[in-house]
N, CA, C and O atoms as a DFTB+ gen file, in Angstrom:
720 C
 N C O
     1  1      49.707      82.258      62.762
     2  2      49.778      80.963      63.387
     3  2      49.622      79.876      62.313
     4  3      48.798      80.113      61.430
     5  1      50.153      78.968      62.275
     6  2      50.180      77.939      61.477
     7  2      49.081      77.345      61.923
     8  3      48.709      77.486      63.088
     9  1      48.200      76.343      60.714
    10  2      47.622      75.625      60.348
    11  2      47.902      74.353      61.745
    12  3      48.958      73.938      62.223
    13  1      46.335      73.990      62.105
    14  2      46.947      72.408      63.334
    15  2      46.742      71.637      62.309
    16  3      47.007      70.638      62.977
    17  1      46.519      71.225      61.339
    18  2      46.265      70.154      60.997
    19  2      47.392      70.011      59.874
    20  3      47.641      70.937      59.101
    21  1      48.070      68.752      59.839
    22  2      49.282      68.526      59.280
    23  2      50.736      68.834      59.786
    24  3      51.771      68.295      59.394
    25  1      50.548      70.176      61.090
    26  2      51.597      70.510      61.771
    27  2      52.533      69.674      62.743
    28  3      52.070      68.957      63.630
    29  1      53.582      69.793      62.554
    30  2      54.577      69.401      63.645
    31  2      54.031      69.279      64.818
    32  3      54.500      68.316      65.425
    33  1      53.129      69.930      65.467
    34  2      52.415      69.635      66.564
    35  2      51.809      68.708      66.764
    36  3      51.742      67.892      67.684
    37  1      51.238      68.879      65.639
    38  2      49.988      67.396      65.248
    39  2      50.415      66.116      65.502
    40  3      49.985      65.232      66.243
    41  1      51.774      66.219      64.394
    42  2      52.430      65.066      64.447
    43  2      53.123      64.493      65.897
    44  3      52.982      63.360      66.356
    45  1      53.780      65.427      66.383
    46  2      53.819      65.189      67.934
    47  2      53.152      65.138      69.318
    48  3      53.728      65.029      70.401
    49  1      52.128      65.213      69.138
    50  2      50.715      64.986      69.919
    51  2      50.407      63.570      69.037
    52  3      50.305      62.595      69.782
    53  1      50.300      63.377      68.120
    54  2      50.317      61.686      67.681
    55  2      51.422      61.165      68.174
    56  3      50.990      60.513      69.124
    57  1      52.284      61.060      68.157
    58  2      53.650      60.345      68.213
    59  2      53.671      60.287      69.933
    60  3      54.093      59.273      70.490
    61  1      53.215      61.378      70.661
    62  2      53.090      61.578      72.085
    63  2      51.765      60.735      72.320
    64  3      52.011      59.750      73.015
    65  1      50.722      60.811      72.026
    66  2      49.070      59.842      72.670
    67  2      49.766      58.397      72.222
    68  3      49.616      57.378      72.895
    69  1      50.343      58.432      71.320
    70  2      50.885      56.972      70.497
    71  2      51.943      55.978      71.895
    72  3      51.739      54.908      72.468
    73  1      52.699      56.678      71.954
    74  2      53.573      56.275      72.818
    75  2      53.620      56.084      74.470
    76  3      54.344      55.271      75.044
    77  1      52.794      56.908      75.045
    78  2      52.135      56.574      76.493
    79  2      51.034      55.907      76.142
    80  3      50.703      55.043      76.955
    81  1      50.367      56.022      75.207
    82  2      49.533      54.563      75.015
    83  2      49.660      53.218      75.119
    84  3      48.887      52.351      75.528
    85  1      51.105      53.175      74.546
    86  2      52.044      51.772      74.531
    87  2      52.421      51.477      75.759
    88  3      52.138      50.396      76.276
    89  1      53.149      52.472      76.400
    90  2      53.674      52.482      77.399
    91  2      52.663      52.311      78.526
    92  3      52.957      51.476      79.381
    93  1      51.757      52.836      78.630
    94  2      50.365      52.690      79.676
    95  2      50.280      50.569      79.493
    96  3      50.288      49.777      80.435
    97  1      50.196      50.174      77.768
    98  2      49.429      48.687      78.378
    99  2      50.869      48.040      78.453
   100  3      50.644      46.851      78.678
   101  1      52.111      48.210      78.385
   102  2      53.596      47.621      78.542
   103  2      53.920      47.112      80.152
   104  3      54.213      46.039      80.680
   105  1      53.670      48.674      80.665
   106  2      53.617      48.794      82.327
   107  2      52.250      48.090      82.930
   108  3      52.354      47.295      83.864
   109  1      51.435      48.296      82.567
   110  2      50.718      47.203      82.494
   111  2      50.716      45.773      82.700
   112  3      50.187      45.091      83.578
   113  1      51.333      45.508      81.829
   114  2      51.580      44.067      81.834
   115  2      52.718      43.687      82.463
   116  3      52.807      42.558      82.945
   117  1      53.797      44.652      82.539
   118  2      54.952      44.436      82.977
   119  2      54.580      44.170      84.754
   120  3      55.156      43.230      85.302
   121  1      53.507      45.132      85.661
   122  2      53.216      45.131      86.740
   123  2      52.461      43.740      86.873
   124  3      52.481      43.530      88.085
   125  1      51.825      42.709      86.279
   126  2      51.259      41.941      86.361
   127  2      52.210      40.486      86.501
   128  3      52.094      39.559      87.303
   129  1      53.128      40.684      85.447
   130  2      54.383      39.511      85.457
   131  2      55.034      40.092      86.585
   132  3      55.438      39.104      87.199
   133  1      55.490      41.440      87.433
   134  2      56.015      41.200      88.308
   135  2      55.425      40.614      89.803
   136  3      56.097      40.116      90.705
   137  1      54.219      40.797      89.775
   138  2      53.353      40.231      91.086
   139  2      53.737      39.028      90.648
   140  3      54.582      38.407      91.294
   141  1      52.997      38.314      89.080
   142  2      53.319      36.686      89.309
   143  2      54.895      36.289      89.705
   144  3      55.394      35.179      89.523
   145  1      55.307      37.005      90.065
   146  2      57.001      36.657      90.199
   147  2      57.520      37.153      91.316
   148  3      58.610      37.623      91.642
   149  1      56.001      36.843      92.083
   150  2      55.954      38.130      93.612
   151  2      56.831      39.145      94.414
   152  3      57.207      39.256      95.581
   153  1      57.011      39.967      93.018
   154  2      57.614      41.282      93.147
   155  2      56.426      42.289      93.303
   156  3      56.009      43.067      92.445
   157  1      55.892      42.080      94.802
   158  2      54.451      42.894      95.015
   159  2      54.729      44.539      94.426
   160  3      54.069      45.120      93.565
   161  1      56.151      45.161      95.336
   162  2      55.925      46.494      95.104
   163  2      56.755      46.966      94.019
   164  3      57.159      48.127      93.946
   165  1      57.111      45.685      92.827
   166  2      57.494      46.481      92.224
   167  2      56.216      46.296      90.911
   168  3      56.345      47.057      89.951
   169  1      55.417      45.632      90.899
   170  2      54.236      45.023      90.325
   171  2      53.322      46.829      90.763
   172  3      52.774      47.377      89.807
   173  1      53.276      47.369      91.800
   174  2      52.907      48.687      92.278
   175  2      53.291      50.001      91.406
   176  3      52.605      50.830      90.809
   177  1      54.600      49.841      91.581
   178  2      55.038      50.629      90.255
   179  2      54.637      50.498      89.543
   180  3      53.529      50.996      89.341
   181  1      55.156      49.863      88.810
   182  2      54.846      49.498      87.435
   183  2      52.936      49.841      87.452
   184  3      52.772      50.770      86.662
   185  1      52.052      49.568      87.839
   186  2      50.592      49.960      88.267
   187  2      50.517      51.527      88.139
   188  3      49.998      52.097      87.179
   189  1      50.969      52.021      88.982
   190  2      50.999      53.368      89.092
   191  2      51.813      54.262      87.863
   192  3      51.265      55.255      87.385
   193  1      52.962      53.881      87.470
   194  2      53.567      54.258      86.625
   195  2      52.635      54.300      85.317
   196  3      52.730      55.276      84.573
   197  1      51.791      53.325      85.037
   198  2      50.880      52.514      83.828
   199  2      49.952      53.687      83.786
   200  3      49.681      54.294      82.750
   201  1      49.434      53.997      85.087
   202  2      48.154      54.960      84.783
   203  2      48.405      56.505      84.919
   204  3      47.534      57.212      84.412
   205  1      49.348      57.067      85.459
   206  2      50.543      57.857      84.832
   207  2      49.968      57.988      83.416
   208  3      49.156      58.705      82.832
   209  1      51.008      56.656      83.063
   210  2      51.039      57.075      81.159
   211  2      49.343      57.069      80.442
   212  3      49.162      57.639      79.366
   213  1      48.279      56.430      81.107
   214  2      47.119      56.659      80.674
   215  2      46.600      58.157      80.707
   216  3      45.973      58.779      79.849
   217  1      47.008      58.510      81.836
   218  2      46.284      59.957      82.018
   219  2      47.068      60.784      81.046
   220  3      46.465      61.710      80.505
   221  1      48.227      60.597      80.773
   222  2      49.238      61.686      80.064
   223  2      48.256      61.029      78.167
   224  3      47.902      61.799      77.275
   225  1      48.123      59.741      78.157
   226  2      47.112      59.985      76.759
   227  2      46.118      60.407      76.385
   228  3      45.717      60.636      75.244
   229  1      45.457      60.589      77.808
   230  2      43.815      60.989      77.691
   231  2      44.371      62.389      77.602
   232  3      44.201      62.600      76.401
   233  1      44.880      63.395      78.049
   234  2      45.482      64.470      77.640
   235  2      45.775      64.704      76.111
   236  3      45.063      65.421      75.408
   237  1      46.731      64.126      75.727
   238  2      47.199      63.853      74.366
   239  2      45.898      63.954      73.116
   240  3      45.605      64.649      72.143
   241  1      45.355      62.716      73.913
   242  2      43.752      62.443      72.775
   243  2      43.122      63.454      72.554
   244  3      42.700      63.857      71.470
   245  1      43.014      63.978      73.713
   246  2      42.050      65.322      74.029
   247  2      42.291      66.462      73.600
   248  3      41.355      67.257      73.518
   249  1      43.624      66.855      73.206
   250  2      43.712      67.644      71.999
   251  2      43.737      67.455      70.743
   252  3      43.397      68.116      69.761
   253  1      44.312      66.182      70.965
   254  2      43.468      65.495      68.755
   255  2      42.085      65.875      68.517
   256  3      41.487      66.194      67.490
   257  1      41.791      65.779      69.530
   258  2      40.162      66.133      69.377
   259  2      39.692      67.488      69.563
   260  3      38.518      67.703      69.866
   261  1      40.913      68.828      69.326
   262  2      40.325      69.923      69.499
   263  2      39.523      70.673      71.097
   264  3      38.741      71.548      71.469
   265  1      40.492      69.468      71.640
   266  2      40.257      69.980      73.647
   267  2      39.052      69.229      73.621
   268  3      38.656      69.479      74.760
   269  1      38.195      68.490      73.132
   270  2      36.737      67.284      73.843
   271  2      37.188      66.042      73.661
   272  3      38.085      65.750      72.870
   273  1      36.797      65.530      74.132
   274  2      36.570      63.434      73.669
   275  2      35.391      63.844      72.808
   276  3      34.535      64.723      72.899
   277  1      35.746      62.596      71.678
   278  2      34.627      62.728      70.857
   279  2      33.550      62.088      71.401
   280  3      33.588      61.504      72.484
   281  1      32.047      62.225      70.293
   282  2      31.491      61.358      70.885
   283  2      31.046      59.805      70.187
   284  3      31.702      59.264      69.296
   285  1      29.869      59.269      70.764
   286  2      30.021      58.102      71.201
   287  2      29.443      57.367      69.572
   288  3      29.372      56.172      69.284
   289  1      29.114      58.504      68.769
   290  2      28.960      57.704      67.215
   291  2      29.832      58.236      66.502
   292  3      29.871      57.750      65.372
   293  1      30.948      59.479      66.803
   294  2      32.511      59.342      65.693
   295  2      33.100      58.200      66.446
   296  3      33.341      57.205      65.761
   297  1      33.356      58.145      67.599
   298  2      34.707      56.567      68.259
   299  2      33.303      55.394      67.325
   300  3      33.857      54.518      66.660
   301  1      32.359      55.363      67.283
   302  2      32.062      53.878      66.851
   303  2      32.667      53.885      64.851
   304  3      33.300      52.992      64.287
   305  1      32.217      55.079      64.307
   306  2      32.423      55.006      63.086
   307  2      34.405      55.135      63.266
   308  3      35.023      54.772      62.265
   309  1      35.067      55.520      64.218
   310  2      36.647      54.968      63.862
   311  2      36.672      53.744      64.423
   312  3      37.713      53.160      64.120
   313  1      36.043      53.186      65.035
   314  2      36.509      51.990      65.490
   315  2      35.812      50.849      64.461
   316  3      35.776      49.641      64.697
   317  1      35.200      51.595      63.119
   318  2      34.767      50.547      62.317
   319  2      35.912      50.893      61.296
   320  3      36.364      49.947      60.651
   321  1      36.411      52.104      61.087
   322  2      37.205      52.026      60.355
   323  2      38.901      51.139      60.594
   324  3      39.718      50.659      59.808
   325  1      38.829      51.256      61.946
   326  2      40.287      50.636      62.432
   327  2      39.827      49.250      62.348
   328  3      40.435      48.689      61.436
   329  1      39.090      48.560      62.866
   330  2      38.773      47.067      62.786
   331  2      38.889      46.873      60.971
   332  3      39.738      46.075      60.573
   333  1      38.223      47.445      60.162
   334  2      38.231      47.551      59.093
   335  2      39.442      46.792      58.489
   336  3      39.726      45.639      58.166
   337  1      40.252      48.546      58.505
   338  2      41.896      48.141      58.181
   339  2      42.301      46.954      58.454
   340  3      42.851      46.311      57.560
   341  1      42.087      46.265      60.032
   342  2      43.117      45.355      60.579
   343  2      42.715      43.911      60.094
   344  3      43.417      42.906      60.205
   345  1      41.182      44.005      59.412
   346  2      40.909      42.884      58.819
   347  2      41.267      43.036      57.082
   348  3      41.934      42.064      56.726
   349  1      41.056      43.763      56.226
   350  2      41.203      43.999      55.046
   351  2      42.712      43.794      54.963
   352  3      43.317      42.929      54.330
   353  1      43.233      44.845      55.793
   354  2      44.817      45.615      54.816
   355  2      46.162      44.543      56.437
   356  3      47.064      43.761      56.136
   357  1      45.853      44.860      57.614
   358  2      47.170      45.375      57.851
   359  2      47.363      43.310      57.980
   360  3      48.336      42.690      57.551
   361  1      45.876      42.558      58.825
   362  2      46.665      40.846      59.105
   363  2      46.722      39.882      58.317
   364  3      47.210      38.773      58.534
   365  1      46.005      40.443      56.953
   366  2      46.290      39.525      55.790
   367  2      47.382      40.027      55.296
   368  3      48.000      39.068      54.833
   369  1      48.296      41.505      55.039
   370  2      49.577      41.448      54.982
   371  2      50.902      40.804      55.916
   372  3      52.093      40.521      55.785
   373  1      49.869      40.790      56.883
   374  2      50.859      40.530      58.515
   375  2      51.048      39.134      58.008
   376  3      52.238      38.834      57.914
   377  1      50.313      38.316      57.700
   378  2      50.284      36.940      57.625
   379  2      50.978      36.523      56.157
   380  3      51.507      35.441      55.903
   381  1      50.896      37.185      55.641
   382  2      51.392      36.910      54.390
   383  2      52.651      37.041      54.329
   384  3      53.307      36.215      53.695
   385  1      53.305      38.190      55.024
   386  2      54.651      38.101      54.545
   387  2      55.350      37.155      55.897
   388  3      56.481      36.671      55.904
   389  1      54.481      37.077      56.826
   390  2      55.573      36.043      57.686
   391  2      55.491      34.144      57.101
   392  3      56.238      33.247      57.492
   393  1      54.512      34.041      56.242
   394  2      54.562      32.732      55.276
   395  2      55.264      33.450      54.395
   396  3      55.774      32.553      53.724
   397  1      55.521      34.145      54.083
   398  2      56.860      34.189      53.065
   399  2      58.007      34.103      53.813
   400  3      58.948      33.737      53.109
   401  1      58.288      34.282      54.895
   402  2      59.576      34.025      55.392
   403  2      59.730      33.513      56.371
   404  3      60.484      33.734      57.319
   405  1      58.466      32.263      56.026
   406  2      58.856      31.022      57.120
   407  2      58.126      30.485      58.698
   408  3      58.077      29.463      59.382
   409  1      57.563      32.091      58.734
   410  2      57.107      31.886      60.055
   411  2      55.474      31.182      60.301
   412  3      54.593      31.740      60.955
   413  1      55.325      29.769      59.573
   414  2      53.896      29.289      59.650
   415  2      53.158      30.053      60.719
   416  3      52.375      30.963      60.451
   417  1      53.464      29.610      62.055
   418  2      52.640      29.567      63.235
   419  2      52.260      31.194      63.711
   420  3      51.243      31.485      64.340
   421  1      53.285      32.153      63.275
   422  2      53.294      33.524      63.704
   423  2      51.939      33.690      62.676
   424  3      50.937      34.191      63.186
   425  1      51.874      33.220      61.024
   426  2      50.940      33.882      60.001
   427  2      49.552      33.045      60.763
   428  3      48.492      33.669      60.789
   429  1      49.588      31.935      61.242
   430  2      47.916      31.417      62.113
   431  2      47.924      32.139      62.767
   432  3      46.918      32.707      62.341
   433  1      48.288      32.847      63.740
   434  2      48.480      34.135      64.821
   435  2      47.463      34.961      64.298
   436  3      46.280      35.137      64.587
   437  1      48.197      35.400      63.494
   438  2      47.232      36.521      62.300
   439  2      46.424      36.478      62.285
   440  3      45.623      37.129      62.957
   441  1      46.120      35.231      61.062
   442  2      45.027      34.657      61.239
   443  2      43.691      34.569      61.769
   444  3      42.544      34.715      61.347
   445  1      44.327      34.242      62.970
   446  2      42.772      33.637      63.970
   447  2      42.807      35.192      64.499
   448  3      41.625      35.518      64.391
   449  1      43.486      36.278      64.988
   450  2      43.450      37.521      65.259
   451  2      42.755      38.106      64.329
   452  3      41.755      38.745      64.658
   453  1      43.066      38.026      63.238
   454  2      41.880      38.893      61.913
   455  2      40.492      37.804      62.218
   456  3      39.364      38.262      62.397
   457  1      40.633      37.105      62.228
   458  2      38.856      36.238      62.566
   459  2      38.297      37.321      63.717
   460  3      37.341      38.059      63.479
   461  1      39.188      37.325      65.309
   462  2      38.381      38.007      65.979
   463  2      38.165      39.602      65.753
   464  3      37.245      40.335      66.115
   465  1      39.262      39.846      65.076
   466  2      38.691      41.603      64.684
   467  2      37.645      41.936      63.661
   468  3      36.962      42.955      63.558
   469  1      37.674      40.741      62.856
   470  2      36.245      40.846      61.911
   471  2      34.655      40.822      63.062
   472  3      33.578      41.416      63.125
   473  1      35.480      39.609      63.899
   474  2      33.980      39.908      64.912
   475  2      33.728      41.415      65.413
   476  3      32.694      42.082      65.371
   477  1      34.829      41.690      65.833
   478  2      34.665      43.235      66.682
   479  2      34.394      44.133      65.535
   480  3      33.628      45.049      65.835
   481  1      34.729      44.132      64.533
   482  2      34.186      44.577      63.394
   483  2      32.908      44.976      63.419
   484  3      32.503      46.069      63.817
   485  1      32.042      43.765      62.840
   486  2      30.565      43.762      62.782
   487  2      29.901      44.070      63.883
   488  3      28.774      44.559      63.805
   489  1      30.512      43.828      65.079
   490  2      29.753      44.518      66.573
   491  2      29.786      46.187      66.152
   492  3      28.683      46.684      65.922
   493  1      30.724      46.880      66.064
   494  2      30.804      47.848      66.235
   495  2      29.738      48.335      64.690
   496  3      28.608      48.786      64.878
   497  1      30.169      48.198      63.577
   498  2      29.116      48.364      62.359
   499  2      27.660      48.175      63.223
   500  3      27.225      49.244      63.652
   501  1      26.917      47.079      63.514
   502  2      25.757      47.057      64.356
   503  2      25.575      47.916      65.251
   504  3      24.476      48.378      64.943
   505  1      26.056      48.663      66.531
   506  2      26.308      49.175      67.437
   507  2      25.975      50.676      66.554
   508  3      24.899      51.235      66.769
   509  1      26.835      51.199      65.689
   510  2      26.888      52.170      64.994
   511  2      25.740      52.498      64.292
   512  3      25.298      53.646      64.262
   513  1      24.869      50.881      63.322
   514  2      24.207      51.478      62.621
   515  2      22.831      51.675      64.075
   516  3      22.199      52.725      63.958
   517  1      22.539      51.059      64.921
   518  2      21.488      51.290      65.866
   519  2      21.564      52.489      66.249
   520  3      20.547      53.179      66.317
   521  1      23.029      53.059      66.635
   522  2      23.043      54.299      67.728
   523  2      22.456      55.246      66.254
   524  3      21.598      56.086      66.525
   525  1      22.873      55.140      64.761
   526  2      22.215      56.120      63.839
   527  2      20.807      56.142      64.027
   528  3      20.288      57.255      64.112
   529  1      19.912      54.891      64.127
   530  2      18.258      55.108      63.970
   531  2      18.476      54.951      65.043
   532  3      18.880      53.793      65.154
   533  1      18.457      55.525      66.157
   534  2      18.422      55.410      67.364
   535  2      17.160      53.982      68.169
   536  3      16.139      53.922      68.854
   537  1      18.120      53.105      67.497
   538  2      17.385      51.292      68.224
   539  2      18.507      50.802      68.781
   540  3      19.673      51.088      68.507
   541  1      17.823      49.569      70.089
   542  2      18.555      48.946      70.573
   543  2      18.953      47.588      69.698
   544  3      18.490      47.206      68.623
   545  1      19.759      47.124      70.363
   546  2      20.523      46.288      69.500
   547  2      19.549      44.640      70.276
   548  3      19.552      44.447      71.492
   549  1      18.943      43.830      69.445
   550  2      17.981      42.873      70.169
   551  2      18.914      41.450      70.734
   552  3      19.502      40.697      69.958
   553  1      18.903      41.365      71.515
   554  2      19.429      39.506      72.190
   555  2      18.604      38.843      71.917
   556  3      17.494      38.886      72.449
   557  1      19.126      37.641      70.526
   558  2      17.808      36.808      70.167
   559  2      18.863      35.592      70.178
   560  3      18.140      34.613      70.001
   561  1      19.682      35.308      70.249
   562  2      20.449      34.255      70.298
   563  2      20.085      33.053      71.158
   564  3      19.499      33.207      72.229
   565  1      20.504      31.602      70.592
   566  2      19.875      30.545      71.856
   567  2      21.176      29.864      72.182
   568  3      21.202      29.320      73.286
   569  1      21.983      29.804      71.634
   570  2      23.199      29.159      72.037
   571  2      24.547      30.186      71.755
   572  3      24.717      31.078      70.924
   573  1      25.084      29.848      72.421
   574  2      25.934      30.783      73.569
   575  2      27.343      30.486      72.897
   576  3      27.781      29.353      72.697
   577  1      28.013      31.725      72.566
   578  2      29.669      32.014      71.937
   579  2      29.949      32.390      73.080
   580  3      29.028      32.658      73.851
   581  1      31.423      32.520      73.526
   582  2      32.248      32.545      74.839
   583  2      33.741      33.229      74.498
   584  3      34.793      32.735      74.091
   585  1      33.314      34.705      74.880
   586  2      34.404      35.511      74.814
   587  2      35.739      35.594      75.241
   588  3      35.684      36.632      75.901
   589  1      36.897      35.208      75.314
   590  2      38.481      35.475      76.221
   591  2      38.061      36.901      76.902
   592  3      37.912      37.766      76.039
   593  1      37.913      37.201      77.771
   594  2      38.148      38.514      78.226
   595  2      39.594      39.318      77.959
   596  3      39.749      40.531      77.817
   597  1      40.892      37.950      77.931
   598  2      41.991      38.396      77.415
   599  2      42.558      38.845      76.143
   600  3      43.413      39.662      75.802
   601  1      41.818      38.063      75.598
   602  2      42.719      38.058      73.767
   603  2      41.103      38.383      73.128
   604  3      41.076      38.564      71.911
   605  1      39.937      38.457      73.777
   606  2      38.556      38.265      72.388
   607  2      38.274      36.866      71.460
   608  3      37.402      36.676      70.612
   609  1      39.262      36.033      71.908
   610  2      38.742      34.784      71.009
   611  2      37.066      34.586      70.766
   612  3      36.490      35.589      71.187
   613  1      36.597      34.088      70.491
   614  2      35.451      33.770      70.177
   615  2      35.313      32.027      70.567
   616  3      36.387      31.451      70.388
   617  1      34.618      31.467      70.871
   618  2      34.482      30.259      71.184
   619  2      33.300      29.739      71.479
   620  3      32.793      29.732      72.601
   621  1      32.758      29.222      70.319
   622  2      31.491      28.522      70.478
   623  2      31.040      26.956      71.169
   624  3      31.073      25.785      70.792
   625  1      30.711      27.529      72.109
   626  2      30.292      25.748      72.744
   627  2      29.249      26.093      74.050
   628  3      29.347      27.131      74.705
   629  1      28.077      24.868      74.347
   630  2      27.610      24.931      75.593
   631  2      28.155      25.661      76.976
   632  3      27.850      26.763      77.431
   633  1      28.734      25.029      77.297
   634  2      29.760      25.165      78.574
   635  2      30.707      26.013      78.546
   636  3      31.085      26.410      77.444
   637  1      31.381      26.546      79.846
   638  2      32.226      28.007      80.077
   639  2      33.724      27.188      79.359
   640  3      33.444      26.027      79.656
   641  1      34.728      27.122      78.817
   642  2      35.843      27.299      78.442
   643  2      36.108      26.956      80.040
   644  3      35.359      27.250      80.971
   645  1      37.492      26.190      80.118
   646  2      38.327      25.924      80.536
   647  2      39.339      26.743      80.773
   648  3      39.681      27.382      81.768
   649  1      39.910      26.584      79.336
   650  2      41.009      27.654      78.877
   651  2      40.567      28.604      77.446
   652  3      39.476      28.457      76.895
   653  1      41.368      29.352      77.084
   654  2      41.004      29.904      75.572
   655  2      42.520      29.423      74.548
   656  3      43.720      29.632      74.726
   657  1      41.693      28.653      73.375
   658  2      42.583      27.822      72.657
   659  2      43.510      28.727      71.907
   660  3      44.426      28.234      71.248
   661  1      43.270      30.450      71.987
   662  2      44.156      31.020      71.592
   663  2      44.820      31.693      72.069
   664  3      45.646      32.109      71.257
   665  1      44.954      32.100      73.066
   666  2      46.091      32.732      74.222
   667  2      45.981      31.655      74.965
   668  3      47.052      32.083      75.396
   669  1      45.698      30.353      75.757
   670  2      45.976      29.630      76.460
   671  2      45.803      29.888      77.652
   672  3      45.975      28.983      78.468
   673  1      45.341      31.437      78.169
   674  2      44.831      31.314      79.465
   675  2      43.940      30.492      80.110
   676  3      42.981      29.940      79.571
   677  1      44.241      30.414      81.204
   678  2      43.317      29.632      81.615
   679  2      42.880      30.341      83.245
   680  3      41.888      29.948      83.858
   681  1      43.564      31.139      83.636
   682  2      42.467      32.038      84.490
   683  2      41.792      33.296      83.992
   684  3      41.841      34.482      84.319
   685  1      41.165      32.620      83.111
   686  2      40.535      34.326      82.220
   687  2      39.065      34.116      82.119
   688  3      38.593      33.017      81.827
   689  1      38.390      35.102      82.344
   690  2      36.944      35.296      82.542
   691  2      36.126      35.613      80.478
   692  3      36.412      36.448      79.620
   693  1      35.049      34.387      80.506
   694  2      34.603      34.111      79.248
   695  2      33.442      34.963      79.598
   696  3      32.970      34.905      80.734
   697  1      32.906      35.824      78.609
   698  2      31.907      36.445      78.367
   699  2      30.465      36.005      77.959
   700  3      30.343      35.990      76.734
   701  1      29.539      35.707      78.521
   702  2      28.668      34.144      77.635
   703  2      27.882      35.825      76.707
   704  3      27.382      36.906      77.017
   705  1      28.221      35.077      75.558
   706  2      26.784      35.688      74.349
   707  2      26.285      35.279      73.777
   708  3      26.299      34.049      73.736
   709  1      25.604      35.919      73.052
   710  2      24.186      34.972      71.897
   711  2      25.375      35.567      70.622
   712  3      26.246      36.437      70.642
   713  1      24.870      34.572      69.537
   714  2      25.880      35.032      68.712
   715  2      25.223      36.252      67.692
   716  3      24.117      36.774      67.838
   717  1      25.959      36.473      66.903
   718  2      25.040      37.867      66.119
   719  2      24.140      37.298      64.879
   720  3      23.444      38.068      64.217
């Protein structure tokens, strides 16, 4: 029997969790623009179809992982490594080459997106190093940052947000926190 790791399998069990992954938040969203466009049952589909493709990844995942979900301090140490990447390597390239070819407003995109993944960053580093010495993480904060529930913006001010100045929603639920 061949080797799993590096195998054609491998690679297609990635390429497979990869792609109903996409497809799970696409349909997703796609079911959401069709209600606002009160296409109730086809907004249904698209719903049902979405979690379909979720269950077919949790499958997928679940053999990356040797048939378990991992647990809850390897997902924090990859999810420091992926925040990592997306602040170091992948949105300061993202941003860089679309100011090389023009696209100002797409490279602020970036931008303010690498600001909030640096936040999710350091949550998860904190989160990680507590769950190692097994401590809770303390709420000492006195004034209050205000989460997008949609996009993660960050937004510091007294009062709940209106809207969020970086996706522009404005029916989206703000998270009140203390800051870190």
């Amino acid at each position: 029997m061949t080797e799993f790791k590096g195998s054609d399998t491998e690679r297609n069990l990635i390429k497979a969790f990869t792609d109903e992954a996409v497809d799970y938040f696409k349909y997703s969203l796609y079911s959401i623009l069709a209600r606002y466009e009160g296409q109730d049952y086809i907004g249904r589909v698209f719903e049902e179809t979405a979690n379909n493709e979720k269950e077919h990844a949790k499958i997928w995942f679940k053999w990356l992982n040797e048939g378990n979900y991992p647990r809850t301090l390897k997902n924090l140490q990859d999810a420091v490594e992926l925040e990592n990447d997306a602040v170091t390597t992948d949105y300061p390239e993202f941003a860089k080459k679309a100011r090389e070819e023009g696209f100002e407003h797409i490279a602020g995109l970036f931008d303010s997106i690498a600001e909030i993944e640096k936040a999710h960053l350091e949550k998860f580093k904190k989160l990680k190093d507590a769950l190692e010495q097994e401590k809770t993480i303390p709420d000492n904060g006195t004034t209050y940052l205000w989460e997008c529930s949609a996009c993660g913006a960050i937004i510091e001010q007294e009062i709940r947000p209106d809207y969020c100045p970086l996706c522009k929603h404005e029916d989206t639920f703000f998270f009140k926190k203390n800051p870190q």
